[in-house]
Residue, then its C-alpha position, 0 to 999 in steps of 0.5 A: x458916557x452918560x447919556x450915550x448909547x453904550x452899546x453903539x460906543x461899544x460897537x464903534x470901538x471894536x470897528x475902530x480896531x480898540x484892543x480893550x480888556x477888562x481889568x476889575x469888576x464888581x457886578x452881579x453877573x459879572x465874575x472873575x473869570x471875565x477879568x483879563x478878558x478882551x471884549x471882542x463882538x462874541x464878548x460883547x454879544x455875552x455883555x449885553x445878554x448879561x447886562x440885560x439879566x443883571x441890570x448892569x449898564x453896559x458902559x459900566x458906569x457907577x463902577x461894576x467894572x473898568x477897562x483898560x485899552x491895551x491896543x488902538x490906532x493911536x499907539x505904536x505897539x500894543x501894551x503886553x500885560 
């Protein structure tokens, strides 16, 4: 992700159907009620709100947060948690 436009990676995976969650994070801005939540267009719009504010990158790189993709045109059925 370095060196790419997150927000675009970000918009690209939602258009392609990624079903992606948040399983940890560890920024400012960034609390636990956000944790088991899957970034859809309204989640990502609070992203970048937040991201601008707290000075996060929005890729999360250097570890503010990770992600997990529970669905996508790749796999057969979606990963239950």
């Amino acid at each position: 992700m370095w060196q790419k436009n997150a927000l675009k990676h970000w918009k690209d995976l939602l258009k392609n159907n990624f079903k992606v969650i948040l399983v940890s994070v560890a920024a400012d801005g960034l609390g636990k009620e956000w944790v088991g939540k899957e970034i859809n267009k309204k989640k990502l719009d609070e992203l970048m709100k937040l991201s601008e504010k707290y000075r996060f990158h929005l890729a999360f790189e250097g570890g503010e947060a990770e992600t997990f993709v529970v669905n996508c045109p790749l796999f057969e059925r979606r990963v239950e948690i």
